[in-house]
Biopython code that builds the backbone (N, CA, C, O; Angstrom):
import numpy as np
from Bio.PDB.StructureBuilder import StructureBuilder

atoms = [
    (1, "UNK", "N", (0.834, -1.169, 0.000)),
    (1, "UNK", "CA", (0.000, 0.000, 0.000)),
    (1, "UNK", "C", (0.886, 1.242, 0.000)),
    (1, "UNK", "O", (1.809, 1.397, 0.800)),
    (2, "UNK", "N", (0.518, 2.195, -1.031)),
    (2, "UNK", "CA", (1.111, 3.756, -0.941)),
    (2, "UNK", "C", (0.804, 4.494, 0.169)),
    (2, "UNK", "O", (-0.352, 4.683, 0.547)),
    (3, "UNK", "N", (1.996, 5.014, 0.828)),
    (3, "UNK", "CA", (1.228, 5.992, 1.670)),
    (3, "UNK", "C", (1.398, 7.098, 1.098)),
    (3, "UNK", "O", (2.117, 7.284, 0.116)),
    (4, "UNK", "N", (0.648, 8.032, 1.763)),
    (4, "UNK", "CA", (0.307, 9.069, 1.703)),
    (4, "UNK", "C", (1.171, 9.857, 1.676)),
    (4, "UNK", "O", (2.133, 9.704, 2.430)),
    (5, "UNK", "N", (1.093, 11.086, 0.690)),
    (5, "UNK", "CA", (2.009, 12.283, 0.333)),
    (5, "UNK", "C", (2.007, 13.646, 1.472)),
    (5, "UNK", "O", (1.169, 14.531, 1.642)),
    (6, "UNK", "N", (3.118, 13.421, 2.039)),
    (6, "UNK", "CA", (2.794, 14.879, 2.703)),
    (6, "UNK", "C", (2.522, 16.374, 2.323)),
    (6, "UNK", "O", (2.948, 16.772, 1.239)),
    (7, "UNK", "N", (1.992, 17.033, 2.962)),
    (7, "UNK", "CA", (1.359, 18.426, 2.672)),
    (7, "UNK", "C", (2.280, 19.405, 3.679)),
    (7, "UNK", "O", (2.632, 19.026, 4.796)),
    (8, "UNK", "N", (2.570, 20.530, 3.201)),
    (8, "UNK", "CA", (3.140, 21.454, 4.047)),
    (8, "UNK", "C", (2.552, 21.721, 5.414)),
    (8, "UNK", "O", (3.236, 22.231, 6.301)),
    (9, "UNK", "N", (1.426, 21.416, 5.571)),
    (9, "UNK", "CA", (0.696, 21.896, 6.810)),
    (9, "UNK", "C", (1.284, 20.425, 7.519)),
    (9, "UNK", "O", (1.346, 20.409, 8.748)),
    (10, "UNK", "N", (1.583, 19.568, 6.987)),
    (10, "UNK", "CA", (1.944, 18.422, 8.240)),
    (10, "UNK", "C", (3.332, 17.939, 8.366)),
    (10, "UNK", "O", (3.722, 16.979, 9.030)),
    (11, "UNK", "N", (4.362, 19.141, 7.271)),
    (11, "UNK", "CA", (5.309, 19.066, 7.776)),
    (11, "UNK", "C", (5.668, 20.663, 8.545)),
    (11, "UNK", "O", (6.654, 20.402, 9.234)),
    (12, "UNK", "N", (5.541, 21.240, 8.623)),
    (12, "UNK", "CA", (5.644, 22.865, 9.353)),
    (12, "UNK", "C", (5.243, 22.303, 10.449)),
    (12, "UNK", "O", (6.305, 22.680, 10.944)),
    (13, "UNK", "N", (4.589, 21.610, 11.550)),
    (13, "UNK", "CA", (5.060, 21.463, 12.901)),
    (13, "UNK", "C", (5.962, 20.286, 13.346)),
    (13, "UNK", "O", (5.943, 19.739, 14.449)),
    (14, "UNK", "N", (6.790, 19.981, 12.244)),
    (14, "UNK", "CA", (7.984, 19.178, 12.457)),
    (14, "UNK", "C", (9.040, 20.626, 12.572)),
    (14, "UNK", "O", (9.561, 21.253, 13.494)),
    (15, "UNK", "N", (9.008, 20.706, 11.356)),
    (15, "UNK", "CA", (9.872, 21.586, 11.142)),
    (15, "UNK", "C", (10.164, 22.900, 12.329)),
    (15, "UNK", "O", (11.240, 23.497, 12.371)),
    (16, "UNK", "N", (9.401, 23.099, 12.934)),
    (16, "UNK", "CA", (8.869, 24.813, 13.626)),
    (16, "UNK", "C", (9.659, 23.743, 15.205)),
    (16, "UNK", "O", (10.064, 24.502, 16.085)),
    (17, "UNK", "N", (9.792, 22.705, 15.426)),
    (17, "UNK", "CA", (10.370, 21.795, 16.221)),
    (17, "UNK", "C", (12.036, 21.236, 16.334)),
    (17, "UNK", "O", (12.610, 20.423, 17.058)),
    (18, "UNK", "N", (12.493, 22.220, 15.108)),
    (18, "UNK", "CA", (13.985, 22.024, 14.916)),
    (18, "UNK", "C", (14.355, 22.765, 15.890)),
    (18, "UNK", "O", (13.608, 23.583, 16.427)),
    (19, "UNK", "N", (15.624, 22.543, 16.242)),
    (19, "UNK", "CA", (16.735, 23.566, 16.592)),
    (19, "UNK", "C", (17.187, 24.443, 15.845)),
    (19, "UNK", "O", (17.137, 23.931, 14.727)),
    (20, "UNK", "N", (17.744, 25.799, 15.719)),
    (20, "UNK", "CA", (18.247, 26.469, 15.147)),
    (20, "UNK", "C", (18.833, 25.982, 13.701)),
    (20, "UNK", "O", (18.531, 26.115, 12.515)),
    (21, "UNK", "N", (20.123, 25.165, 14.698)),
    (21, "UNK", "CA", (20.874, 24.574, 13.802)),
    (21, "UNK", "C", (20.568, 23.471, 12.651)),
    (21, "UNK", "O", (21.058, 23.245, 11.544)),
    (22, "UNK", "N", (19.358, 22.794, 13.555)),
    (22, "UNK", "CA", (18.897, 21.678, 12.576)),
    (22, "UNK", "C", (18.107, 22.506, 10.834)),
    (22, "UNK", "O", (18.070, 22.316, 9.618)),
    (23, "UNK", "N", (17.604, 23.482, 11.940)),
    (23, "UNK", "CA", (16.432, 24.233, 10.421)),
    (23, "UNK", "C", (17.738, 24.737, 9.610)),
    (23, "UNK", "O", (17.597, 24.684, 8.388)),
    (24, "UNK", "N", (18.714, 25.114, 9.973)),
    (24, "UNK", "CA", (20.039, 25.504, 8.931)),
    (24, "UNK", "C", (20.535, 24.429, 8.302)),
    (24, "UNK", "O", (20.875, 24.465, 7.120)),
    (25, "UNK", "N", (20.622, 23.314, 9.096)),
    (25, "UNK", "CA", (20.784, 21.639, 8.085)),
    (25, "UNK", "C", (19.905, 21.654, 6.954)),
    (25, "UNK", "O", (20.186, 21.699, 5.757)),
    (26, "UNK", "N", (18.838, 21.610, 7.509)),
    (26, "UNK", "CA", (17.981, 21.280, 6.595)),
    (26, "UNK", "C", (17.500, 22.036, 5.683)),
    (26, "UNK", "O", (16.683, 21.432, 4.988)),
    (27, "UNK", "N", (17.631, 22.899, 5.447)),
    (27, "UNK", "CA", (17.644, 24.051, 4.412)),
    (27, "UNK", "C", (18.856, 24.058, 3.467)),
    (27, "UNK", "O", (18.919, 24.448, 2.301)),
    (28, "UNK", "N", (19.954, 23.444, 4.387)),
    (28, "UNK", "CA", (21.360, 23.175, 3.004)),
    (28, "UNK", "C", (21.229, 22.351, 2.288)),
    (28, "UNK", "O", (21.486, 22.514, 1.095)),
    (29, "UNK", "N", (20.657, 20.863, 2.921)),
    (29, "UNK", "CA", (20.165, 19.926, 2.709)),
    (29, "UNK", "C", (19.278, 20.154, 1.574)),
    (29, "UNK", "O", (19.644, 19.599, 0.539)),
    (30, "UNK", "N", (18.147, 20.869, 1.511)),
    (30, "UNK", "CA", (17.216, 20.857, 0.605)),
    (30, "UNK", "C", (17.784, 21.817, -0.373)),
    (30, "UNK", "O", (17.288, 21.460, -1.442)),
    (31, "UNK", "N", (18.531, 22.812, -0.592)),
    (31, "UNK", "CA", (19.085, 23.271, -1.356)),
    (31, "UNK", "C", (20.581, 22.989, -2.029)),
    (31, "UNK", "O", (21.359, 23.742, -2.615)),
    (32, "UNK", "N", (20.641, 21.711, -1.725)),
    (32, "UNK", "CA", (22.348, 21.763, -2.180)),
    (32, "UNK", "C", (22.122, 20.979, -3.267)),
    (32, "UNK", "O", (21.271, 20.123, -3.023)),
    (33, "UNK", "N", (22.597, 20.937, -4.481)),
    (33, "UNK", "CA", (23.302, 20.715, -5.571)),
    (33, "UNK", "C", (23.513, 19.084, -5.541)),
    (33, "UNK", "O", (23.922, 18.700, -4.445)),
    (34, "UNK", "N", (23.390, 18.426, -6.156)),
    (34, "UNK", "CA", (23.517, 16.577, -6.617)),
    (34, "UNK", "C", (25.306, 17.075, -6.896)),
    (34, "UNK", "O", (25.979, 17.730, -7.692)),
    (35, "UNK", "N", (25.487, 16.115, -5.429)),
    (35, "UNK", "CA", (27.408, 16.220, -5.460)),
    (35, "UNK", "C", (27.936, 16.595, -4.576)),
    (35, "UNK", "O", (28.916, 16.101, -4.018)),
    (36, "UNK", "N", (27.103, 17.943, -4.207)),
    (36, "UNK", "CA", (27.623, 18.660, -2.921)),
    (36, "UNK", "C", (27.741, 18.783, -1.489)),
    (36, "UNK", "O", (27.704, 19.629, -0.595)),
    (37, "UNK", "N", (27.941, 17.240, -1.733)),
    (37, "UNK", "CA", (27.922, 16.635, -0.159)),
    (37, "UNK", "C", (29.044, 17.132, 0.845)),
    (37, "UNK", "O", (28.930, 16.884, 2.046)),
    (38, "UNK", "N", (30.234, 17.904, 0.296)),
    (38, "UNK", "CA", (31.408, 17.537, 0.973)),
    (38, "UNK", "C", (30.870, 19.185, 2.101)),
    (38, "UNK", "O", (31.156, 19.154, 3.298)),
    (39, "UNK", "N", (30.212, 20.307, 1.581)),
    (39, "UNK", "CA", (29.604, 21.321, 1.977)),
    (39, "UNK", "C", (28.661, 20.879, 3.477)),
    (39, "UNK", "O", (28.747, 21.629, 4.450)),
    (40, "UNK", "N", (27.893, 19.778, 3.537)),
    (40, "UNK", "CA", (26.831, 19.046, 4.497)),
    (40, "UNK", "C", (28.059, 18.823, 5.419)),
    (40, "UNK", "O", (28.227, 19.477, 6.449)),
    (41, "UNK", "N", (28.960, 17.795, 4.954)),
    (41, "UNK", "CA", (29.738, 17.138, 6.135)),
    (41, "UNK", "C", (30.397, 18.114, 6.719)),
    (41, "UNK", "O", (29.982, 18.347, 7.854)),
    (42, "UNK", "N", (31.699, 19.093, 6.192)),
    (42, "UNK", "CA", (32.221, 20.359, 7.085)),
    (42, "UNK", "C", (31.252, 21.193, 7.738)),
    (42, "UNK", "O", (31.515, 21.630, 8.858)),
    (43, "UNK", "N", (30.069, 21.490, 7.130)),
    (43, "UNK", "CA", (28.890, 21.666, 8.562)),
    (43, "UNK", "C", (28.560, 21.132, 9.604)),
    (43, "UNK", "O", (28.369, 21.650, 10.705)),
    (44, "UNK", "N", (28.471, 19.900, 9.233)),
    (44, "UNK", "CA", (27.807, 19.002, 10.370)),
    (44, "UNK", "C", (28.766, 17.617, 9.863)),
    (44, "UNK", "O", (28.556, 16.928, 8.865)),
    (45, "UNK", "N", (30.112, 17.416, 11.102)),
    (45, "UNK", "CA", (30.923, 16.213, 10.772)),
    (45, "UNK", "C", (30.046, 15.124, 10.785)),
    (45, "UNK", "O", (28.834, 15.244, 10.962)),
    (46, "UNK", "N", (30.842, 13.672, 10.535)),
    (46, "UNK", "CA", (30.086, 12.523, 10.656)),
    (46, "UNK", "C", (30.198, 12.223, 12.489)),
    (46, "UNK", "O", (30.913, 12.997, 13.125)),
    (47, "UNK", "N", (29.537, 11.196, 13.169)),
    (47, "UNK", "CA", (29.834, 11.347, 14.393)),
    (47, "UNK", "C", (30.447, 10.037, 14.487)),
    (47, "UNK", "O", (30.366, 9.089, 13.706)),
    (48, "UNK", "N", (31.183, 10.172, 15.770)),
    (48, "UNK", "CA", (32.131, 8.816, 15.740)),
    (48, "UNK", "C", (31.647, 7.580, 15.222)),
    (48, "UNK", "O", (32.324, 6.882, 14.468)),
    (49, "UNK", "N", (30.388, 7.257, 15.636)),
    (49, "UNK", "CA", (30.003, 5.685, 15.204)),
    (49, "UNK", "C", (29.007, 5.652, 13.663)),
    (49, "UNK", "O", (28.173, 4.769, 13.465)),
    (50, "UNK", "N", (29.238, 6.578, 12.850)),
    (50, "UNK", "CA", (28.483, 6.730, 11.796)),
    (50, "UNK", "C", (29.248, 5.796, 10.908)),
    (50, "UNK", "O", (28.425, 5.030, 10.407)),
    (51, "UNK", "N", (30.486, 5.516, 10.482)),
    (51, "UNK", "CA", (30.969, 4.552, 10.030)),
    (51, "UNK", "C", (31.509, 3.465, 10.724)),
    (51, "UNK", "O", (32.485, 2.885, 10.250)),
    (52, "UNK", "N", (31.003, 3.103, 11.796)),
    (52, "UNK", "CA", (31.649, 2.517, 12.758)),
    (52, "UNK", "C", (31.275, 0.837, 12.417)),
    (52, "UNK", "O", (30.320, 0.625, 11.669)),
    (53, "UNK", "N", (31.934, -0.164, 12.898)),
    (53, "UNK", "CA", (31.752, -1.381, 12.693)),
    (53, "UNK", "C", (31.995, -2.286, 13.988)),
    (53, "UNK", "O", (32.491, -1.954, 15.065)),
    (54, "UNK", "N", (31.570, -3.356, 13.629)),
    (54, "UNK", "CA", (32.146, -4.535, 14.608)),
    (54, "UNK", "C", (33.131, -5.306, 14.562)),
    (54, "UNK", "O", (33.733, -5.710, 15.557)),
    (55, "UNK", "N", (33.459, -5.656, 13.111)),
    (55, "UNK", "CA", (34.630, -6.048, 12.117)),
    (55, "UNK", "C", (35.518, -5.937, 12.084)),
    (55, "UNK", "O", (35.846, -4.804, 11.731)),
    (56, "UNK", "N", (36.523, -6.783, 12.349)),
    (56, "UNK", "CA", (38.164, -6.326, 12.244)),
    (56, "UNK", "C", (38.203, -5.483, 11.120)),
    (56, "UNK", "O", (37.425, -5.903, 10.264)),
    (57, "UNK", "N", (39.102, -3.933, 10.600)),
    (57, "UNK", "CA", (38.959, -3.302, 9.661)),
    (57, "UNK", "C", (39.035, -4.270, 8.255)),
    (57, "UNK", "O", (38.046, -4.481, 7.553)),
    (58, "UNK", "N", (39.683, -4.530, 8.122)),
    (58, "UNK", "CA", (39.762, -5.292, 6.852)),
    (58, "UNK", "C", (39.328, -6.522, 7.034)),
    (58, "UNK", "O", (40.203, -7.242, 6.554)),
    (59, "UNK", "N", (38.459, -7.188, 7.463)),
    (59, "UNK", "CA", (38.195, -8.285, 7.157)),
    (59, "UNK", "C", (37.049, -8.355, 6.556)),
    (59, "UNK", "O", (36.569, -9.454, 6.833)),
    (60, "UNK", "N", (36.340, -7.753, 5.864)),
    (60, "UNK", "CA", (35.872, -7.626, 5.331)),
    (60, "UNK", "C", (35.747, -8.195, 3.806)),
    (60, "UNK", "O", (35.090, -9.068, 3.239)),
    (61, "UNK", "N", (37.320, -6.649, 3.240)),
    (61, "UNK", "CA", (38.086, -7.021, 2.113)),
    (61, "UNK", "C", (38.293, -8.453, 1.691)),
    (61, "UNK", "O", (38.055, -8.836, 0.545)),
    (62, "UNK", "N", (38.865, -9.441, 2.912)),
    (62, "UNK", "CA", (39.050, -10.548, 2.810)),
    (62, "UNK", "C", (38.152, -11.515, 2.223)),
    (62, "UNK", "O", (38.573, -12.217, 1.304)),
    (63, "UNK", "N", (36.818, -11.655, 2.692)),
    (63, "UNK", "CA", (35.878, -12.306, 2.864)),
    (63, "UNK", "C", (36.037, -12.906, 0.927)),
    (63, "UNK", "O", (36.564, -12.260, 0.022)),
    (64, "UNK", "N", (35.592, -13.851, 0.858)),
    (64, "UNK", "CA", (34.717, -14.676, -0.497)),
    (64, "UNK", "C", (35.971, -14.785, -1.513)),
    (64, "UNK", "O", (35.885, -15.586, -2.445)),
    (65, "UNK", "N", (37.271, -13.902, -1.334)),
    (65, "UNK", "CA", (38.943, -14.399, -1.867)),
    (65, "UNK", "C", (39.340, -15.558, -2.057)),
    (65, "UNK", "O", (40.019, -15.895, -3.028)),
    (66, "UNK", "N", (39.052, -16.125, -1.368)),
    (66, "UNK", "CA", (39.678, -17.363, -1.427)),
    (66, "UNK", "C", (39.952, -18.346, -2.243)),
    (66, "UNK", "O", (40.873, -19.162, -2.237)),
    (67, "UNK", "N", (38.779, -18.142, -3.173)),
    (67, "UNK", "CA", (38.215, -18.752, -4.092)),
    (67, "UNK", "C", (38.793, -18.429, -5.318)),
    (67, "UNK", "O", (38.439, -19.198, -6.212)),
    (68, "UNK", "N", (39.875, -17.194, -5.801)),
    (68, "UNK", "CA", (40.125, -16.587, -6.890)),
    (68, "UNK", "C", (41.580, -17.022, -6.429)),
    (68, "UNK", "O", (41.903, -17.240, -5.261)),
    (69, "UNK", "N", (42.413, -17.112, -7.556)),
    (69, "UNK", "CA", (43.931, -17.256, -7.751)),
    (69, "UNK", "C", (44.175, -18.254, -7.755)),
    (69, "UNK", "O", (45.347, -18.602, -7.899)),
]
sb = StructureBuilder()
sb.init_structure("model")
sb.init_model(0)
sb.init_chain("A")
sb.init_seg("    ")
for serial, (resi, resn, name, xyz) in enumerate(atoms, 1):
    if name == "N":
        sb.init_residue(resn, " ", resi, " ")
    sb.init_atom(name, np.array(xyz, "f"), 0.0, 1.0, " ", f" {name:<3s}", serial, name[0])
structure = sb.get_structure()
């Protein structure tokens, strides 16, 4: 089932619920350019566990190799 399309009236008391800073995110956010990501992140860094894993770093890489060579 589709849901339903939002309407400005039912996002404006999300929005009117930001922080300062968030309504400045989100306004770069909605105005930035396809690419211009690197502008988002020096605003607002990634936070420590945003790329974070459980995984030895590279073991990953490793995984399904074995099989080639």
């Amino acid at each position: 089932m589709m849901s339903k399309a939002l309407t400005a009236e039912d996002i404006l008391p999300i929005v009117a619920c930001l922080t300062p800073r968030e309504r400045g995110r989100l306004l770069r956010l909605i105005t930035a350019r396809p690419g211009a990501d690197a502008a988002v992140y020096r605003s607002v860094p990634p936070a420590r566990d945003e790329f974070a894993t459980d995984e030895e770093p590279l073991a990953w890489d490793a995984q399904r190799w074995e099989n080639f060579g």
